[in-house]
Backbone as CSV, one residue per row, in Angstrom:
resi,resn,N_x,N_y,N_z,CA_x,CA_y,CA_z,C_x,C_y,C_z
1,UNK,45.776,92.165,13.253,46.967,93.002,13.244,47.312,93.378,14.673
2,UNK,48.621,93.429,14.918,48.633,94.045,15.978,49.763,94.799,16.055
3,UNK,50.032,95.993,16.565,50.370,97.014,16.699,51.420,97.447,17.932
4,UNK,52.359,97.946,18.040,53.588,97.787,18.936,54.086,99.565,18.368
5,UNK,54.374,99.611,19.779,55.141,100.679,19.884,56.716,101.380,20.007
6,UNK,57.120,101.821,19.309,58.853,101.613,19.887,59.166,101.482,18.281
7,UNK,60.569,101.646,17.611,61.518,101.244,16.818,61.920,99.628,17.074
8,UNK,61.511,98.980,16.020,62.071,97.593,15.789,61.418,96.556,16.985
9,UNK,60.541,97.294,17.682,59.730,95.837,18.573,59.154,94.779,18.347
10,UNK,58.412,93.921,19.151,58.458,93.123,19.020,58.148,92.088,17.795
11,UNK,57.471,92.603,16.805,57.198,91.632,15.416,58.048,91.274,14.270
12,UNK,59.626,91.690,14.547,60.893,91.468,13.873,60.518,92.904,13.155
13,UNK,62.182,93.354,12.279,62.081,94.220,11.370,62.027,93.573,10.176
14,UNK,60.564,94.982,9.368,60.498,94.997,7.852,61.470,94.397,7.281
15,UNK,62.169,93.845,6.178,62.775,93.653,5.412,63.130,94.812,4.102
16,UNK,62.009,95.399,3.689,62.738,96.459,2.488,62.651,98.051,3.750
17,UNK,63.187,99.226,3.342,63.394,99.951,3.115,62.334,100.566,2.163
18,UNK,61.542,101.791,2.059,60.602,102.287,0.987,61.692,103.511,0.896
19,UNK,62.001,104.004,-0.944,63.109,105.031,-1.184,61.944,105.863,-2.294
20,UNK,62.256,107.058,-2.051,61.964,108.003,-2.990,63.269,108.163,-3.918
21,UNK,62.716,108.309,-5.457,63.843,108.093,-6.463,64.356,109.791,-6.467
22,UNK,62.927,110.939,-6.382,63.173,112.207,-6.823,62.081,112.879,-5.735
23,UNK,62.647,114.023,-5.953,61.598,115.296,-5.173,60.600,115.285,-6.071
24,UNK,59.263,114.774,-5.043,58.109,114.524,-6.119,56.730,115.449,-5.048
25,UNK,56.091,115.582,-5.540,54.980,116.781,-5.139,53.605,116.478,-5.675
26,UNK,52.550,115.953,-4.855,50.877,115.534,-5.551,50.604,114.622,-4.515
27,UNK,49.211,114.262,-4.457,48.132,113.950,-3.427,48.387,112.211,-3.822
28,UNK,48.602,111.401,-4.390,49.311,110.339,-4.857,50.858,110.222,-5.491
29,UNK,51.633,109.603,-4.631,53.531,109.577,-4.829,53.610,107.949,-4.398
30,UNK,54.266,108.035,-5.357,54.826,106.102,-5.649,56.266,106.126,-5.287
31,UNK,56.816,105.163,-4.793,58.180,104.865,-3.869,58.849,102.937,-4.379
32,UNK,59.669,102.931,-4.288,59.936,101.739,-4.625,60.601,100.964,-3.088
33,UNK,61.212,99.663,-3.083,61.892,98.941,-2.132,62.941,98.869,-2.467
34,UNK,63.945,98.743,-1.800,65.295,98.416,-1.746,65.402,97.073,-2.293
35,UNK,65.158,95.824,-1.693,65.461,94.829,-1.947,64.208,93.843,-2.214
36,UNK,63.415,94.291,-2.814,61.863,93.657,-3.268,61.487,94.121,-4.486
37,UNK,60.497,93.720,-5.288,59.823,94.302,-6.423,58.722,94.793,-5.830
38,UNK,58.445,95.695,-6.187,56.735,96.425,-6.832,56.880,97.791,-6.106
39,UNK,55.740,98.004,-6.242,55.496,99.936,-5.833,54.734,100.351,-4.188
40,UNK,55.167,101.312,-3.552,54.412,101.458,-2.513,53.461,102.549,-2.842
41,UNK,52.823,102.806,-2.737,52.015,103.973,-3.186,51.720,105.221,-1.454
42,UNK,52.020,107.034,-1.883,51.447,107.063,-0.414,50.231,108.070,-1.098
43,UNK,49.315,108.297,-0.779,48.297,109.077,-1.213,47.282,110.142,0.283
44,UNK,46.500,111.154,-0.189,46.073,111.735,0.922,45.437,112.955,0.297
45,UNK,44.298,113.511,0.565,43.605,114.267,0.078,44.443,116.122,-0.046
46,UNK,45.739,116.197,0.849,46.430,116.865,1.470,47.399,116.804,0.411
47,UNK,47.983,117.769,-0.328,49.428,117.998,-1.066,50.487,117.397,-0.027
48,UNK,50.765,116.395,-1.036,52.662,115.502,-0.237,53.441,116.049,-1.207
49,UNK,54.523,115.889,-0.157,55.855,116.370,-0.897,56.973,114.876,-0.273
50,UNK,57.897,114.714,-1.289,59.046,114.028,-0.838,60.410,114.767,-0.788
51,UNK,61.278,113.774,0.002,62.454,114.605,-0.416,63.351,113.935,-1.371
52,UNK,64.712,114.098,-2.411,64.941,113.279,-3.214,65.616,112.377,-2.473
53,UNK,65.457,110.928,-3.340,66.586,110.514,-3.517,67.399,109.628,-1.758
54,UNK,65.861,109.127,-1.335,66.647,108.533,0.285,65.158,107.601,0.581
55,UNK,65.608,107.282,1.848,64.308,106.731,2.455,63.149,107.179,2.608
56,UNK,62.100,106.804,2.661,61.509,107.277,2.760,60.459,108.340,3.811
57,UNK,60.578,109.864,3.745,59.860,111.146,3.992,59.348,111.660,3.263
58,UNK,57.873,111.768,3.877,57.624,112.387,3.522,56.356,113.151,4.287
59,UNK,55.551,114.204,3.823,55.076,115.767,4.698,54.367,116.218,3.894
60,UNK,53.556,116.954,4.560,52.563,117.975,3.127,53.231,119.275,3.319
61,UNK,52.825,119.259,1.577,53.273,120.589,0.941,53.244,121.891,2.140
62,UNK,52.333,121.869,2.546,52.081,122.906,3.621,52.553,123.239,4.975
63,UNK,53.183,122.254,5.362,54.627,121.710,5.994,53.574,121.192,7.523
64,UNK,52.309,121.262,7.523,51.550,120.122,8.425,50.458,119.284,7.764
65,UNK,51.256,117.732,8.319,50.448,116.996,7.812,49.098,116.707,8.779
66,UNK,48.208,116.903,8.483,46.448,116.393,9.448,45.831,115.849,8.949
67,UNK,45.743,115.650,7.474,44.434,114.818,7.140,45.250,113.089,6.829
68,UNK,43.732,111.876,6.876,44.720,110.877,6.330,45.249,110.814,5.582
69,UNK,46.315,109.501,5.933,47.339,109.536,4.438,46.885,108.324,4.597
70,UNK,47.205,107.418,3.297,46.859,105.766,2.876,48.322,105.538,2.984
71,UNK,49.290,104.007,2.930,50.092,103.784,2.304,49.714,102.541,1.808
72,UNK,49.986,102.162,0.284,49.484,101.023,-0.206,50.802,100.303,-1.056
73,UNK,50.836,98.990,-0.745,51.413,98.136,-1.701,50.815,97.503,-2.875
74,UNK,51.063,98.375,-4.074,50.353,98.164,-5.403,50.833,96.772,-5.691
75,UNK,51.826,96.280,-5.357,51.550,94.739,-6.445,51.572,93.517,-5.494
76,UNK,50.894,93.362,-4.350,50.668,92.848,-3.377,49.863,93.002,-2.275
77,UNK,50.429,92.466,-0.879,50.259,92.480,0.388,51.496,92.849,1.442
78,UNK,51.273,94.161,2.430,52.735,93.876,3.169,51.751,93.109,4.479
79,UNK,52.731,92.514,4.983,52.883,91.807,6.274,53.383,92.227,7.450
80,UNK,54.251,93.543,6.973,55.024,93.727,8.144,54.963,95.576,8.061
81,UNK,54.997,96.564,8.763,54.992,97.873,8.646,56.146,98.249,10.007
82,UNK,57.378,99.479,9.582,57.278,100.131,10.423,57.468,101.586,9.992
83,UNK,56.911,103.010,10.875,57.146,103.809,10.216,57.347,105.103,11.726
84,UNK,58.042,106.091,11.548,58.077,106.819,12.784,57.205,108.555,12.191
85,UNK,56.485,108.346,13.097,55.350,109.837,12.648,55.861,110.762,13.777
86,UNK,56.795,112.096,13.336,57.334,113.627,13.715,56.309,114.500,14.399
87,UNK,55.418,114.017,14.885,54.293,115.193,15.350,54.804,116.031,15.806
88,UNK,54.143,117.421,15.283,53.850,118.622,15.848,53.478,119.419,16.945
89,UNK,52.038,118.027,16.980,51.717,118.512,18.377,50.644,117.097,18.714
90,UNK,50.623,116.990,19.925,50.257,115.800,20.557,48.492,115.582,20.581
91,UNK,48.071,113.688,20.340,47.020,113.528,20.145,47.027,112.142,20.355
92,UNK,46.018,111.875,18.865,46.165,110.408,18.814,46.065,110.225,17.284
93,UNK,46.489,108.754,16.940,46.459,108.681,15.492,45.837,107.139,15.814
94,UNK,45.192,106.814,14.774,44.253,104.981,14.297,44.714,104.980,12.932
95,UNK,44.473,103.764,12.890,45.156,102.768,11.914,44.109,102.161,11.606
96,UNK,43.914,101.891,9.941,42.310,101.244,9.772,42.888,100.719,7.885
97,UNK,42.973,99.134,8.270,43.372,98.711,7.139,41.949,97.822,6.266
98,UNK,42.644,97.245,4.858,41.945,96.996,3.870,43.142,95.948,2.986
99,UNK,42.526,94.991,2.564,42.699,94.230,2.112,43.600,92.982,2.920
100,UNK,43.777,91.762,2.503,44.501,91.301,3.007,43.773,90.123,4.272
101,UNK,44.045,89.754,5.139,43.111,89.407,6.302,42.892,89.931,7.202
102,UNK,43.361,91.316,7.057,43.020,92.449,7.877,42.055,93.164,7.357
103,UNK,41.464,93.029,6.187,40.716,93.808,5.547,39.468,94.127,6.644
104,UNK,39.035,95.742,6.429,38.087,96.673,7.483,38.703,96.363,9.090
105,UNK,39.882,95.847,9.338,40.512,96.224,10.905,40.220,97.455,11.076
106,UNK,39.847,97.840,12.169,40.468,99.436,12.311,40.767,99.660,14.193
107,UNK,41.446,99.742,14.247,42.290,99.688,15.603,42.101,101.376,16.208
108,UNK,41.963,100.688,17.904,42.032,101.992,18.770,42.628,102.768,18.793
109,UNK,42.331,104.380,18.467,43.535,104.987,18.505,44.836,104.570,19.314
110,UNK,46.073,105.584,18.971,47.122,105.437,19.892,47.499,106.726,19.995
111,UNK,48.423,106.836,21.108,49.272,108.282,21.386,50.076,108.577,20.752
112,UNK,49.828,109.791,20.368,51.325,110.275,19.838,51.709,112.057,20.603
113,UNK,52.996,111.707,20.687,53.663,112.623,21.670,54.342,113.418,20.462
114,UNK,54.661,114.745,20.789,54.841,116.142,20.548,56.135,115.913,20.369
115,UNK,57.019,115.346,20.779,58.507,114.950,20.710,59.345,114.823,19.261
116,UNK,58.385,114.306,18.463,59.154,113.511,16.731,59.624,111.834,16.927
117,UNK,59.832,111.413,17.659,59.794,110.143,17.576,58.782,109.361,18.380
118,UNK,57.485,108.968,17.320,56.637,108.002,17.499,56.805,107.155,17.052
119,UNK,57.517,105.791,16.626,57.508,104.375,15.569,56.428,104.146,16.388
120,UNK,55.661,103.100,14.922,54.861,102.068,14.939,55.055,101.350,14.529
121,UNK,54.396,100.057,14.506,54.966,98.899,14.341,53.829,97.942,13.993
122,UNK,53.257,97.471,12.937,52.348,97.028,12.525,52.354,95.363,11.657
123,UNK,51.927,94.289,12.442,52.314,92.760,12.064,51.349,92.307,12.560
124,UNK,51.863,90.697,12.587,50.483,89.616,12.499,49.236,89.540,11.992
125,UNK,49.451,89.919,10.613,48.539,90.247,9.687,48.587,90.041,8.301
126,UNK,47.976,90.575,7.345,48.253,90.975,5.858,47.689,91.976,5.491
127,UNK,47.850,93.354,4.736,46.654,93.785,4.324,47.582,94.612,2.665
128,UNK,46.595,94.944,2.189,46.957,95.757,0.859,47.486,97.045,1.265
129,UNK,46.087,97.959,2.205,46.562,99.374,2.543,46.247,99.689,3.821
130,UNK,47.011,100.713,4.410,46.697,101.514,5.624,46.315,102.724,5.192
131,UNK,45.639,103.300,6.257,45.138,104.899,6.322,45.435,105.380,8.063
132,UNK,46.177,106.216,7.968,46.495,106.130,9.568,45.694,107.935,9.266
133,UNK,45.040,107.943,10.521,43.909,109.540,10.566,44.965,110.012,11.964
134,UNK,44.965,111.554,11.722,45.516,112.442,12.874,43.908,112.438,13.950
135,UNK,43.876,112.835,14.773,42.648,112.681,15.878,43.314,113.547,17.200
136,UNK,42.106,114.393,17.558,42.358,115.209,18.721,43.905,115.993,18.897
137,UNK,43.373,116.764,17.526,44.747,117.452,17.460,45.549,117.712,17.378
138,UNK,45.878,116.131,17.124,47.345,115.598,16.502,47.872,116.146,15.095
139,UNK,48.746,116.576,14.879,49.554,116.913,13.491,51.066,116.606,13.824
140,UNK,51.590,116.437,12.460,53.086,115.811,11.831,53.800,116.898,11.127
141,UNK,54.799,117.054,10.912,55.674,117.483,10.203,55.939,116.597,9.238
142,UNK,56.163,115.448,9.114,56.101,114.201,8.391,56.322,112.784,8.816
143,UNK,56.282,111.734,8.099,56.434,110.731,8.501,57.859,109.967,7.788
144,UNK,58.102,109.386,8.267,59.981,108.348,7.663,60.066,107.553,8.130
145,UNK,61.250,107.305,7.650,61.808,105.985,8.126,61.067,104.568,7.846
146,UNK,59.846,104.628,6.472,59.174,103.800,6.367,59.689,102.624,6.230
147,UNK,59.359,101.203,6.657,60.122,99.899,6.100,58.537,98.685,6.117
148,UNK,58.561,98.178,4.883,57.876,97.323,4.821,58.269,95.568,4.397
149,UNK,57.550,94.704,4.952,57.672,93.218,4.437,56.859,93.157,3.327
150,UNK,57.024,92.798,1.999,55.939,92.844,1.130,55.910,91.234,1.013
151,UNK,54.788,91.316,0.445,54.125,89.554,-0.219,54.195,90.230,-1.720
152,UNK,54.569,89.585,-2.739,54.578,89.971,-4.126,52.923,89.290,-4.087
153,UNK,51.857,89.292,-5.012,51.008,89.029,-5.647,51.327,87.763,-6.143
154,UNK,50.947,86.604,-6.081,50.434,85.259,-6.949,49.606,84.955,-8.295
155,UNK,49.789,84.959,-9.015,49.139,85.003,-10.303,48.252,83.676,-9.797
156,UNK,46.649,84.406,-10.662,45.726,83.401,-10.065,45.983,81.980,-10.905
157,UNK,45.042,81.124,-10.641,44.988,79.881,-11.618,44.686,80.094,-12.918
158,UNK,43.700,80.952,-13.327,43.017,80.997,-14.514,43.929,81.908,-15.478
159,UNK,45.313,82.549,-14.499,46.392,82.984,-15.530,47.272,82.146,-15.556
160,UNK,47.706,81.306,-14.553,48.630,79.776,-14.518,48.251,78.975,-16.273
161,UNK,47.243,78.745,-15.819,46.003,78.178,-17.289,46.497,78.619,-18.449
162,UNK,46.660,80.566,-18.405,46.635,81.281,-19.721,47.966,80.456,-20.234
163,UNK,49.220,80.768,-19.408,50.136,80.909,-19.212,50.518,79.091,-20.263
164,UNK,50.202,78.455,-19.124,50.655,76.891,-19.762,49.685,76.644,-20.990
165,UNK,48.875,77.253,-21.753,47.968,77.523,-22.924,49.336,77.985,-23.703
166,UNK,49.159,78.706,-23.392,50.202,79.490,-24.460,51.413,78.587,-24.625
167,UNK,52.077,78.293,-23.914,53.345,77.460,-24.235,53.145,76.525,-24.686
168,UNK,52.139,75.570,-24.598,51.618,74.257,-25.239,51.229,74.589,-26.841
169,UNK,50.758,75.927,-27.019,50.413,76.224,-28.753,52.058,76.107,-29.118
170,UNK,52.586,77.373,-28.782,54.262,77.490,-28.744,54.967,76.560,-29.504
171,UNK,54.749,75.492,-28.237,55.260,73.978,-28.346,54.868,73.122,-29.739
172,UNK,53.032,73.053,-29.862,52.854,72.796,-30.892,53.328,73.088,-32.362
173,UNK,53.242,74.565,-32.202,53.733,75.073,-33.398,55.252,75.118,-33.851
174,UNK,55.973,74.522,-32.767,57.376,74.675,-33.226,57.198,73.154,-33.792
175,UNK,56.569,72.441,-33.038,56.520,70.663,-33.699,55.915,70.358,-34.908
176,UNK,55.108,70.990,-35.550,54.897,71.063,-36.471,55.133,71.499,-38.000
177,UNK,55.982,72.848,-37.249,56.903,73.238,-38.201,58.032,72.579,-38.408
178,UNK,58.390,71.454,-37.867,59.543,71.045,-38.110,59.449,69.253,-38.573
179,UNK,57.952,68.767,-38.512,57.707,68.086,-39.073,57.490,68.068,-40.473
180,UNK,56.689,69.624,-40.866,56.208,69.844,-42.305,57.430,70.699,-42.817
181,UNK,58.736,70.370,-42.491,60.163,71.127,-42.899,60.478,70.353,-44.110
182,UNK,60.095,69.049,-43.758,60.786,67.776,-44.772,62.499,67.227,-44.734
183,UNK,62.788,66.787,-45.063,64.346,66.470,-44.471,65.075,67.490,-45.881
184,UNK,66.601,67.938,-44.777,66.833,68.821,-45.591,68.252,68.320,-46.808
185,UNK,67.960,69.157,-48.111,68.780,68.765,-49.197,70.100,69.372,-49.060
186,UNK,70.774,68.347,-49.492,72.346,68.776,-49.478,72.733,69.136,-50.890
């Protein structure tokens, strides 16, 4: 994986957009894509809150975020991350992914400045989830502007298998029924 600093640098931009549907509130909140299927998941031992109904922000209940947060793509792999973290107050934050061919990366911290606009920028990779940790003091107000590349999930072989099983009975059974029909009387 590698990691870039700035809005929209160098690893091209995400493709979806992550949207909150409603003002949602709990330590696990699910988000959808704009123009992709499946679910992003954000989770964190810390009460999240969203706001309704936009891109995705979101913050703990308590209005500072410090402990990790995960973000995970439940029906896949993303490829591509960007997201801008609002700090509070200045530190460092790491990035330490799982699954994917990034699976157990976990990258040197980075800076984050007191300002509100930190993007990151996270590619040349795959993974299922991130956990980005606050470090040396660092805290958020929240994070936005999330955008991810997703990989949908591949159904393995041994459901390919199920799959062409089933249609071949299907198949059978419609051929058979229409052999043992007999020709029909007028």
């Amino acid at each position: 994986m590698t990691i870039c600093l700035g809005g929209g640098c160098a690893g091209g931009n995400p493709a979806s957009n992550v949207l909150f549907s409603d003002n949602l509130t709990g330590t696990s909140i699910n988000a959808t894509l704009n123009n992709a299927p499946g679910i992003v998941n954000f989770s964190s031992l810390e009460a999240l809150k969203t706001q309704a109904n936009g891109q995705a922000r979101i913050f703990a209940a308590d209005g500072t975020l410090n402990n990790p947060f995960t973000i995970s793509y439940v029906d896949g792999l993303i490829s591509k991350l960007e997201l801008n973290i609002d700090a509070k107050t200045a530190g460092n934050v790491s990035f330490a992914f799982t699954g994917g061919d990034s699976n157990g990366l976990v990258l040197t911290p980075y800076a984050i400045g007191a300002n509100g606009a930190n993007f990151y920028n996270a590619f040349n990779g795959t993974f299922k989830s991130v956990t980005i940790s606050f470090l040396d003091g660092a805290t958020a107000s929240d994070v936005s502007q999330v955008r991810v590349t997703a990989i949908p999930a591949v159904p393995e072989p041994a459901t390919w298998a199920m799959m062409l099983l089933g249609l071949g009975a299907v198949g059978a059974s419609l051929r058979r029924r229409t052999r043992n029909a007999g020709p029909a009387l007028a």
